[in-house]
Structures are given as C-alpha cells and as structure tokens.
C-alpha positions as CSV (number, residue, x, y, z in Angstrom):
1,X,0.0,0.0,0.0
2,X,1.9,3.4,-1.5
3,X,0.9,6.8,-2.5
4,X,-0.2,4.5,-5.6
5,X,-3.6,4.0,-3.9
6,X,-4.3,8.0,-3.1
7,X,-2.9,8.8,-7.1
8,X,-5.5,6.0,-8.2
9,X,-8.4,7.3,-6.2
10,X,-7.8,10.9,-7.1
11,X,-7.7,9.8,-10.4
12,X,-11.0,8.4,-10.6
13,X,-12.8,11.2,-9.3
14,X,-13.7,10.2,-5.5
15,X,-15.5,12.9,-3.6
16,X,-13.6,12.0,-0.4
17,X,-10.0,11.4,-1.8
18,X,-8.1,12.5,1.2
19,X,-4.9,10.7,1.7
20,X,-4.5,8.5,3.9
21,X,-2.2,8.1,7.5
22,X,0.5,6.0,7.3
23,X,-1.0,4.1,10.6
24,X,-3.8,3.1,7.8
25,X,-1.8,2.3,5.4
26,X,0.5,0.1,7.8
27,X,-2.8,-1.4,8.6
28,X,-4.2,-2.5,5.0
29,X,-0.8,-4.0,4.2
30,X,-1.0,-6.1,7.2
31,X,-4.6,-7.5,6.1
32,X,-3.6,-7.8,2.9
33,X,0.0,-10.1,3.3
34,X,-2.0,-11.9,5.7
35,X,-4.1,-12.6,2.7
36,X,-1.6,-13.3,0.4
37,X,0.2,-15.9,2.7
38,X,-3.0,-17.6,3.5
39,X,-4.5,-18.1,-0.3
40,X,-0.7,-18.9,-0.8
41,X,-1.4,-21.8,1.8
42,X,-4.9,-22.7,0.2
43,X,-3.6,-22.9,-3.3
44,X,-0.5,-24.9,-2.9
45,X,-2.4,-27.6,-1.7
46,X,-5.2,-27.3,-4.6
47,X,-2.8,-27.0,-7.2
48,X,-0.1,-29.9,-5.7
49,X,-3.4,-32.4,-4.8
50,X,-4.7,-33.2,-8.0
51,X,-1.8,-34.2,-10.0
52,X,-0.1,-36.2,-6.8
53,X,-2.2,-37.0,-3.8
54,X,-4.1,-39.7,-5.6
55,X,-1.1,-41.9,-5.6
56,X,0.7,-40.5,-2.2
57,X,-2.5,-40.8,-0.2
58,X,-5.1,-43.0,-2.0
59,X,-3.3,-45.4,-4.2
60,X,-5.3,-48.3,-3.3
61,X,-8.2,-46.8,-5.6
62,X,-8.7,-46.8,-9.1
63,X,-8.3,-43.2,-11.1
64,X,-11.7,-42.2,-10.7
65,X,-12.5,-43.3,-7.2
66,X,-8.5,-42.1,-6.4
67,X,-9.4,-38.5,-7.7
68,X,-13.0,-38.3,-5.9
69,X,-11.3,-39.0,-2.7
70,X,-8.6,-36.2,-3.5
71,X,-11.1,-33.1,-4.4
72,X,-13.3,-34.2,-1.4
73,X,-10.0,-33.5,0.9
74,X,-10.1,-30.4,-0.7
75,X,-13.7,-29.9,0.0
76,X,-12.9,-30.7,3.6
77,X,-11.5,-27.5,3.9
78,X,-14.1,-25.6,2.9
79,X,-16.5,-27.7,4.8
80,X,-14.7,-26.1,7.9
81,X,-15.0,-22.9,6.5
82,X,-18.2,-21.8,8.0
83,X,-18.0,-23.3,11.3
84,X,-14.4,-21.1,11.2
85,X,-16.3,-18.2,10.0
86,X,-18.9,-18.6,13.0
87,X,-16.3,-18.6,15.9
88,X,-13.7,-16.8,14.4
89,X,-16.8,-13.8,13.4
90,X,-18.7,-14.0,17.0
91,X,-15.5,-13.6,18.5
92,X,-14.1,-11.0,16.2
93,X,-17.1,-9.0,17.1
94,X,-16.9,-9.9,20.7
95,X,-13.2,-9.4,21.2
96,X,-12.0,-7.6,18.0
97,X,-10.7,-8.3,14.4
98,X,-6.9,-7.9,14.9
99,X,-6.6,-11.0,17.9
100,X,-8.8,-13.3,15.4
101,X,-6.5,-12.3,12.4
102,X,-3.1,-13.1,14.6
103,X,-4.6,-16.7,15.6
104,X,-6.2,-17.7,12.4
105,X,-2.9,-16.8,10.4
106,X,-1.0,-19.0,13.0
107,X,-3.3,-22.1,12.7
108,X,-3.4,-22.1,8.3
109,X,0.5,-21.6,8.3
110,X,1.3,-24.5,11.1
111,X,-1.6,-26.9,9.2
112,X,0.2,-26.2,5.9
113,X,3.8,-27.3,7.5
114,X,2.4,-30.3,8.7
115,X,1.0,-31.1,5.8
116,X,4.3,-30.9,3.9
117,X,5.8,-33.5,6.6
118,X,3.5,-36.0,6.0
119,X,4.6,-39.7,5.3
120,X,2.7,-41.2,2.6
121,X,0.3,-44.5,2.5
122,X,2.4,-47.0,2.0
123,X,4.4,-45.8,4.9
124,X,2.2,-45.5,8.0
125,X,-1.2,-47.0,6.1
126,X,-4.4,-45.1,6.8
127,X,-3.3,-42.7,9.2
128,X,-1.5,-40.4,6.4
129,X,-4.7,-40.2,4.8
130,X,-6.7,-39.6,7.8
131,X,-4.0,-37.3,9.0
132,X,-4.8,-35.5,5.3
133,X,-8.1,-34.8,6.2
134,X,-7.8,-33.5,10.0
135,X,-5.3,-30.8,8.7
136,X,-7.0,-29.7,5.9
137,X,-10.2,-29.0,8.3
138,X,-8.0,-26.7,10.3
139,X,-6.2,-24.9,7.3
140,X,-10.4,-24.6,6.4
141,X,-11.4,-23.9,9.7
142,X,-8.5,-20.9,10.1
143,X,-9.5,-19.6,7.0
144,X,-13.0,-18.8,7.4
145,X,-12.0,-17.2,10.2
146,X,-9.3,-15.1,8.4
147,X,-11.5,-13.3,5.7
148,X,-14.0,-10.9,7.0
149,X,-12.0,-10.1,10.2
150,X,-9.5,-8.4,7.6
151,X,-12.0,-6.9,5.6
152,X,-14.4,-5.4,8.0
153,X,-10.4,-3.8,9.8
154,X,-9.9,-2.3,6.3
155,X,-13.3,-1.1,5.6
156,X,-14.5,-0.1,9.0
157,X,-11.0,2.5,8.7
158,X,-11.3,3.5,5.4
159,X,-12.6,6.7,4.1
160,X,-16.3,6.6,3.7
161,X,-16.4,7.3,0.1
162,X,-13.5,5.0,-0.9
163,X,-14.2,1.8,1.1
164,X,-14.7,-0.4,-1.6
165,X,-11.3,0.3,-3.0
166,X,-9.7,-0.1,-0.2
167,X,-11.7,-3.1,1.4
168,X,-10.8,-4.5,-2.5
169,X,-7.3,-4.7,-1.8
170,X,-7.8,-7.8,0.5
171,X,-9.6,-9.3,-2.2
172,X,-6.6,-8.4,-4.8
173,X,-4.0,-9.7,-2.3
174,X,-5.5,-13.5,-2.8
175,X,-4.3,-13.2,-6.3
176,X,-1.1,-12.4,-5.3
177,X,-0.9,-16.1,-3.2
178,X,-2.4,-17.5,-6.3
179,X,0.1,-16.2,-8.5
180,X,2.9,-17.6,-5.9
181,X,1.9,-20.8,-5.5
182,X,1.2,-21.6,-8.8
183,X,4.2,-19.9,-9.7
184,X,6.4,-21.8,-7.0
185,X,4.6,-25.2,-8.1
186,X,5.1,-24.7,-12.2
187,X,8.8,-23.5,-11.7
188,X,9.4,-26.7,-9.5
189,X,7.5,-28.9,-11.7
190,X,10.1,-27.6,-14.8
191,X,12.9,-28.6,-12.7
192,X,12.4,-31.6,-11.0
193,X,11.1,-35.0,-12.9
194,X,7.9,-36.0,-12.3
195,X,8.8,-38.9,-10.7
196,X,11.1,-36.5,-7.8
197,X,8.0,-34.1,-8.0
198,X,5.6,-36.8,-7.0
199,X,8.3,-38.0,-4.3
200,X,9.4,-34.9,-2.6
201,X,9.7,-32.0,-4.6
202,X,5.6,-31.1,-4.1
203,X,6.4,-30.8,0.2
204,X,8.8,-28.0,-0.1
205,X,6.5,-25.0,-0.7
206,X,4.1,-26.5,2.2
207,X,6.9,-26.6,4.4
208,X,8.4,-23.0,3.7
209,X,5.0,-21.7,4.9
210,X,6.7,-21.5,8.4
211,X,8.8,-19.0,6.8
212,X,6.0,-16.9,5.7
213,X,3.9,-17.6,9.2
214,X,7.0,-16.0,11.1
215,X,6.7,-13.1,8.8
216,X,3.4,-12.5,8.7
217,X,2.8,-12.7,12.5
218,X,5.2,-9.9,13.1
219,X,3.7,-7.9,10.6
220,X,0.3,-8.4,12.0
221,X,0.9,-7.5,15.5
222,X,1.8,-3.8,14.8
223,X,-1.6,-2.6,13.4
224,X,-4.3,-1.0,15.7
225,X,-7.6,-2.3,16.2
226,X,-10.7,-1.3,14.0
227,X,-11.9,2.4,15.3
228,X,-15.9,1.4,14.8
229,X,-15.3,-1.4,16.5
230,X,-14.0,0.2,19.6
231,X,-16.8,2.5,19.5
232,X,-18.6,-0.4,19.5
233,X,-17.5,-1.4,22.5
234,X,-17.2,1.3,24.3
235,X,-21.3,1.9,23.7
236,X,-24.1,0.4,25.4
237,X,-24.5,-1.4,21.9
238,X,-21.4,-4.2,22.6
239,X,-23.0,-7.3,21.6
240,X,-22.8,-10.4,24.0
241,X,-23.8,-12.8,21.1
242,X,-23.3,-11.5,17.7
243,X,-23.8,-14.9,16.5
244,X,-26.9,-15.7,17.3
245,X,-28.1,-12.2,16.7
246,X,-27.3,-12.6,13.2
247,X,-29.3,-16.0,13.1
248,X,-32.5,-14.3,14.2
249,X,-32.4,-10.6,12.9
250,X,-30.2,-11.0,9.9
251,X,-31.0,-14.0,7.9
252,X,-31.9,-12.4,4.7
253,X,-28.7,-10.2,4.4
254,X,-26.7,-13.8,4.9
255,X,-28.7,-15.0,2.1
256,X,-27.5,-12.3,-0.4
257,X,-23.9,-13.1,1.0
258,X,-24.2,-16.7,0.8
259,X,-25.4,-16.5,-3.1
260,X,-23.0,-14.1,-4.6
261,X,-20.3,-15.8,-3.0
262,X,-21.5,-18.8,-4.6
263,X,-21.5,-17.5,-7.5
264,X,-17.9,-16.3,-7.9
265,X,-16.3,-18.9,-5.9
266,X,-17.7,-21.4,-8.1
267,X,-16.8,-19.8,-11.5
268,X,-13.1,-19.9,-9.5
269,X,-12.3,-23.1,-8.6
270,X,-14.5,-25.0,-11.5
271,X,-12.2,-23.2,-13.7
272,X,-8.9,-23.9,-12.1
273,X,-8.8,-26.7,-9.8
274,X,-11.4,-28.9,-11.5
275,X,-9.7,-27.8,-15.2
276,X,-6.2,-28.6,-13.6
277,X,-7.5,-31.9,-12.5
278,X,-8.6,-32.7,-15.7
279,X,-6.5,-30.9,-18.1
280,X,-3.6,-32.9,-16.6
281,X,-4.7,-36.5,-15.4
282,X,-7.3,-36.9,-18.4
283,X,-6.3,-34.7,-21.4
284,X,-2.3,-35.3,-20.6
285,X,-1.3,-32.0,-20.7
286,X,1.3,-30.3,-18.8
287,X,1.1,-29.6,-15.3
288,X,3.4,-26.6,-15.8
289,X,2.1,-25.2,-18.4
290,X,-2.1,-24.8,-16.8
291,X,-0.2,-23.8,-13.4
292,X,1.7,-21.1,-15.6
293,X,-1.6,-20.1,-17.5
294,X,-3.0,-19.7,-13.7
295,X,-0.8,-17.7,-12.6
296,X,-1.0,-15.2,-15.7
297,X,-4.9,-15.4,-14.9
298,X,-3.9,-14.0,-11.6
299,X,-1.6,-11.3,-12.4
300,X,-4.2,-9.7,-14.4
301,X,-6.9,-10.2,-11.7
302,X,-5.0,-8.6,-8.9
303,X,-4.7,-5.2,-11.5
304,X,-8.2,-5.4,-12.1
305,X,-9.9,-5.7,-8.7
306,X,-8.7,-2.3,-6.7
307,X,-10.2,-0.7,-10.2
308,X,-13.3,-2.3,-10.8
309,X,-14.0,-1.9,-6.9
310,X,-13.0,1.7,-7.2
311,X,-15.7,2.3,-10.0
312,X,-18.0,0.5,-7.3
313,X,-17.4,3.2,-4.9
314,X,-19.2,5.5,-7.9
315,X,-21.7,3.4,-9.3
316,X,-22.4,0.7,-6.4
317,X,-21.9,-2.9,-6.2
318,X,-24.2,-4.5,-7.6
319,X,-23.7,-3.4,-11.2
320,X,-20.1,-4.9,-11.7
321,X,-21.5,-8.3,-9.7
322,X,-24.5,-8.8,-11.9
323,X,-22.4,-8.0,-15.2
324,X,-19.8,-10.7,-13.8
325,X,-22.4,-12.8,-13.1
326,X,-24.0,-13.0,-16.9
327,X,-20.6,-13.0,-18.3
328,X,-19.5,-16.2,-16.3
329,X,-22.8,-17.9,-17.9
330,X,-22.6,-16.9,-21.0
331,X,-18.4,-17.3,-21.2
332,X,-18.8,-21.0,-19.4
333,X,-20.0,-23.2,-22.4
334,X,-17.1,-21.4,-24.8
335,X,-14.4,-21.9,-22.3
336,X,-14.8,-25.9,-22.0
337,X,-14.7,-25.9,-25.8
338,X,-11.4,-24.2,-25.4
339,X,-9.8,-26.8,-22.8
340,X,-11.4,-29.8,-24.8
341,X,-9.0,-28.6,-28.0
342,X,-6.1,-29.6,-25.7
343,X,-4.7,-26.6,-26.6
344,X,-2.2,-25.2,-24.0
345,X,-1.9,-22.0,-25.7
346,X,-6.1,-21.7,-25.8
347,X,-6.1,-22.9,-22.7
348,X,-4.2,-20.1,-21.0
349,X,-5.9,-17.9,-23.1
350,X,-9.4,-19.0,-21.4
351,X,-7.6,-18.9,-17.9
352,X,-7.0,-15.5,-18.3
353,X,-10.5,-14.9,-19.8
354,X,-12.2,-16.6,-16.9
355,X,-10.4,-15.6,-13.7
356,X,-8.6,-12.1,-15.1
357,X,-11.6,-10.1,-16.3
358,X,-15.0,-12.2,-15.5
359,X,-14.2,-13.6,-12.4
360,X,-12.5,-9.9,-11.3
361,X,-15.7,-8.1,-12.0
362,X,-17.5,-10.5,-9.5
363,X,-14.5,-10.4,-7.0
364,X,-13.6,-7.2,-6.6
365,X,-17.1,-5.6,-5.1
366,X,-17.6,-8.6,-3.1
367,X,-16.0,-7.7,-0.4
368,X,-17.5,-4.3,0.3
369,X,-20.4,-5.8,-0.5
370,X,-20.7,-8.6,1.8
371,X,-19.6,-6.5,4.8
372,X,-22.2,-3.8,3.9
373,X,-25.3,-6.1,4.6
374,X,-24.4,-6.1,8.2
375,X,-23.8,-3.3,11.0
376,X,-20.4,-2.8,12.8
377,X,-21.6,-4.7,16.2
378,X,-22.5,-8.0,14.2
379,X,-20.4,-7.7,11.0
380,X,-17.6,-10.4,11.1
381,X,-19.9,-12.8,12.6
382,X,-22.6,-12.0,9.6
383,X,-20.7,-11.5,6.2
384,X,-18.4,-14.4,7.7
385,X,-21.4,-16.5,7.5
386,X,-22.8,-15.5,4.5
387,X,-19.4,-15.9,2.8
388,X,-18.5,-19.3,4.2
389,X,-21.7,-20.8,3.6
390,X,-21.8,-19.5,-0.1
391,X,-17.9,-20.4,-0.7
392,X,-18.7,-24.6,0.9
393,X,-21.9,-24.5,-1.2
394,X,-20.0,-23.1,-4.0
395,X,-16.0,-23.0,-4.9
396,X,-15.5,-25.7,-2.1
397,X,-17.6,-28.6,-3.4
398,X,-17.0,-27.3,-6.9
399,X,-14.2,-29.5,-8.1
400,X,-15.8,-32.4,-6.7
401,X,-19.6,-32.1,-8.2
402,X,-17.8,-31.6,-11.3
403,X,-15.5,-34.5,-11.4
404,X,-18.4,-36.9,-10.2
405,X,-20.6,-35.0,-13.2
406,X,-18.4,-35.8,-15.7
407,X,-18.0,-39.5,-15.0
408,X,-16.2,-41.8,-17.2
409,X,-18.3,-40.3,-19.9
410,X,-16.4,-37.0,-20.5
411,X,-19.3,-34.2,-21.2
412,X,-19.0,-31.1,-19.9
413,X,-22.9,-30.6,-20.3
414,X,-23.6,-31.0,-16.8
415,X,-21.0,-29.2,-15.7
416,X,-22.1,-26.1,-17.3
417,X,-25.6,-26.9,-16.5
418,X,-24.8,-27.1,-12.7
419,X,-22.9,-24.0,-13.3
420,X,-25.7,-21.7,-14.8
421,X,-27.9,-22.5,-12.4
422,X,-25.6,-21.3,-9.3
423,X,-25.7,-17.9,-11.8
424,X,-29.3,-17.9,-12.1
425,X,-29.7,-18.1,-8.2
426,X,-27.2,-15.9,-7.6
427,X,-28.3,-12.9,-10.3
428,X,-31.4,-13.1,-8.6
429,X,-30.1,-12.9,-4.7
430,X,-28.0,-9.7,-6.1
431,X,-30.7,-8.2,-7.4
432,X,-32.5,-8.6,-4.7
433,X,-29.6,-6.7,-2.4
434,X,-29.9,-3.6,-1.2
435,X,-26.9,-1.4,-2.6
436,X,-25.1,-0.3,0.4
437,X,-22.3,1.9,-1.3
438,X,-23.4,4.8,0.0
439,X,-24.6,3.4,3.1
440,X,-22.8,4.9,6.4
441,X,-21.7,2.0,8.2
C-alpha cells in the first residue's frame, strides 16, 4: 500500500480522496499479506493435490475413485469454513478483528507445514490419509476465520467514500498467493522429474510456509484495532452474542452473501482446480504449463480488482457483480470448448478470460459488498457467514460435483448446467440486495 492508492483514487474522481495516514496504510498491508500468505497456503495444496495425492495418499483406488477422494479433501477445507467463520466472526465482534486475524494466520500456516511433513500410504497405512483430512479441516477452519476479520479492519477504517477500493485490496491480495503458488509449483514442476516431484519436490513450498507464518505474525501484530469497533464497544450497543443475533435478525442479508459468493467462488475453482485436475490427469497436458496459465490469470486479476472496486465506490456494487455474473454464464460453455481442443496456448488464453476479467468483475465488489449487509456490532460474525456458507456451497464442493458429473463419460454438459444455475440463483439474490455503497456504516 503506497501513494499508488491516493494517485488512483484521485484519479477516478472520488468525492472524499483524502490521503490516507501512514497508521492506515501500515494497517491494509497487514490484512492484505495476511491474505496473500493464506491463499498462498490454500492454493499450494489445490494445485499440488490433484496431480499427486491420488497416488501419495489413495493409491489403493482406481483413477476415478482415487481423484474423488482427492477433491473431497479439498472440499474438507471448505467444509470447515463456515464453522471457522462462526467462531472466528462471534468472537471477532466480541473481542476484535486484529486477535482473530493473529490466531487464524498461526493455525493455516502451522496446518500447511504439517502437511508438507506427512509420510505417505504405503508408509504408516491409513493414518497419512486420515492425517490428510484433519489438517486440511483446520487450514479450512483458520481460514474462514481469516476473511472478513481483515475486511471489516480495512473497511470499517477507510474513508467513507472510498471503502470499496480499499476493502478490495484484501480481495486483490488472494491473487497475489495465487500467483505464488502456482508460480512456486510450475517452476518446481520444470525442474524436477515427475517422478522426484511426485516423491518430494511437491512438500517443499508446504513446508516453507513457516517461513512466511513468522513473517506474517510480526507484521500483524503492529496494526491497531478497528476504530468502529472500539466505538462499539465502548457503547451500550457491545453485543454479547453477535452470532446468534445474526441467526435471528439478519438472515436475509446472509442470504444475499451466501449467493454471490457462490457465484464467484464457483466460477473460480471449476475453472482452475477442477480444469487442472482434468486438463492434466485426463487430457495429458502439462502440469506446468495450466499452473503457468493460472498464474498469468492472476496477475491480471490482482490489477483489475482495486479498479473495478473503485468504479464501485461511484456506481455501487451490484452493477459490476450482476455483469460478472451474466458473463461467467454466458463465457462457461465457450471456455470448456477451449480446454477440450487440448490446446495449451487456448487454454491459457481462457484462464486468463475466466479468472482475469469475468471472475475480477464479481470479485472485486464482493467484499465491500458482503460487509455492507451487516452493522459494525455483528459484521464479522454475519458477512463471515454469509461468505463461508456460499464459498462450501459453492467453490468448495466445486471441483468435486464436477468431477463426479463428468464421469467416465467425459461431457461437460452438466458441468455447465450445474454451473448456470448457481448464476441464475445468484443474479437473482443480487438483485435482490440492497446497494449499500453509499450506506454509512
């Protein structure tokens, strides 16, 4: 976070442009590598799982039944998601946003080393398996936690007419771990044979997460807490539970979260994890290579998100999400024709399609958007559960409905079909939605 940011807004015409303190800016940088460390986390696993834990963790199974059993770890992760999201939001409303951050970045990063130190099947039997699954439910777990803590700290200090920008930087951050996973993974997938990949090479960016968990815990302990919040608190309004006062006030506005976070988060993962899976275990293509084409997708995201969510800030949220939102149906059906050509060079070019522009123009209101629905005293605990219940429902069972859709018989008809009606829903939650841009929080 530079100057960059006040130049941008000033550029686009805000009405409140004033610069920001250093103390804030300090404070989005902290959310944000806290982000980029944590989707780093996420995404090492999701790109290192389909083309190697089927034989390192399940090799007793036959392809199909040996990649089933791969996505649904990765759909353990998300499964923990929400109940993450629920503690990790009552008490980041109870006790503050920063605390949650610090302990939810310590739990992904420690998850993620483990992870890198397991022995494999043949070694200690079902327990390496088993041992799989109970660390990705914590790297979930800490996650869901993570998200809307961050947010609702940048957004709840931002400059009222600019919050979407800067609550957007969060969201422009994942890219960033995206891009240095996939990154990490296609560099060491160029150097190393498959065979030393598939050995040992895939556990060295898991375990070099402690690195990044030492550096990211400093970095997080020098930021202050949220100033609404502590208004919060310091008024006769301090919830005692936030959680349950979202349950029974606030079940509509979770709705609206829970949809257009399906939305997105399915588009996302359907058209990298599941595509990876399949691009490289069924169509033989290069690992490399669709990690690479990722990674490009991502570049271009993390430009496009701080200005699409800046135009949000002028024109509100739900115009960017409902154009992403038709895009991703109509763009769906033409970008499985692309990866069915076997094309690398076409497929790239629809990874950078799908995530860099479509997916962006869903992403980067979403999360000013999904803290908006809720007031300060309940607002991590809502939009966490609004998110985490639309990301499980969507990106995190994603790879798996799709796999077990396509079968042995190899149409991506009801993938699309399963897609475009996630869309449907989710146009018509959106439009629903009230448009809280201007909305004083």
């Amino acid at each position: 976070m530079t100057d960059s940011a006040d130049t941008m807004a000033g550029a686009m015409g805000y009405a409140d442009a004033a610069p920001v303190t250093p103390a804030y800016r300090k404070l989005v940088v902290a959310s944000s590598l806290g982000s980029v460390i944590e989707h780093y986390d996420f995404f090492v696993y999701a790109f290192t799982a389909p083309i190697v834990f089927d034989r390192f963790f399940f090799p007793k199974m036959d392809s199909v039944a040996s990649m089933l059993a791969v996505y649904a770890t990765f759909a353990i992760g998300f499964v923990a998601r929400p109940l993450g999201g629920m503690v990790f939001g009552h008490y980041g409303d109870r006790l503050g946003r920063k605390a949650m951050l610090t302990i939810t970045f310590l739990l992904m990063g420690i998850a993620s080393f483990l992870i890198g130190c397991l022995p494999s099947y043949e070694s200690i039997g079902v327990a390496a398996p088993v041992a799989l699954v109970v660390l990705r439910f914590i790297q979930g777990f800490a996650f869901g936690g993570e998200y809307m803590n961050a947010v609702s700290l940048t957004l709840e200090n931002a400059p009222s007419a600019r919050r979407g920008f800067f609550a957007s930087f969060i969201n422009a951050s994942g890219p960033i771990g995206v891009i240095l996973a996939s990154g990490f993974i296609a560099l060491l997938g160029y150097l190393a044979s498959p065979e030393d990949f598939a050995r040992w090479v895939w556990r060295v960016p898991f375990v070099l997460s402690f690195v990044l968990v030492i550096l990211g815990t400093y970095i997080r302990f020098q930021v202050d807490e949220s100033t609404l919040f502590k208004a919060v608190q310091a008024s006769a309004a301090k919830p005692r539970t936030p959680l349950l006062d979202v349950i029974r006030s606030w079940k509509k506005e979770v709705a609206f979260g829970c949809l257009a976070n399906m939305a997105h988060s399915t588009f996302q993962y359907m058209s990298t994890v599941f595509v990876l899976g399949y691009a490289v275990k069924t169509l033989g293509m290069p690992g490399s290579g669709v990690t690479f084409g990722t990674m490009l997708a991502n570049v271009l995201e993390m430009c496009m998100v701080p200005l699409i969510a800046g135009y949000s800030d002028r024109f509100g949220r739900r115009p960017f999400l409902v154009a992403g939102i038709l895009l991703a149906a109509a763009w769906y059906p033409i970008y499985f024709q692309l990866v069915a050509t076997k094309d690398l060079t076409l497929l790239i070019v629809g990874l950078v399609v799908s995530i860099g522009i479509i997916h962006a123009l869903m992403f980067a209101p979403e999360a000013a958007f999904t803290a908006e629905l809720f007031p300060t005293k309940v607002r991590v605990s809502g939009s966490s559960l609004g998110k985490q219940l639309g990301i499980i429902l969507g990106g995190g069972i994603a790879p798996l409905v799709g796999a077990a859709l396509m079968g042995q018989g190899g149409s991506f008809l009801p993938v699309i079909l399963y897609f475009e009606a996630i869309a449907l829903c989710a146009l018509i939650g959106v439009i629903m939605a009230p448009e809280s841009s201007k909305r004083a929080l």
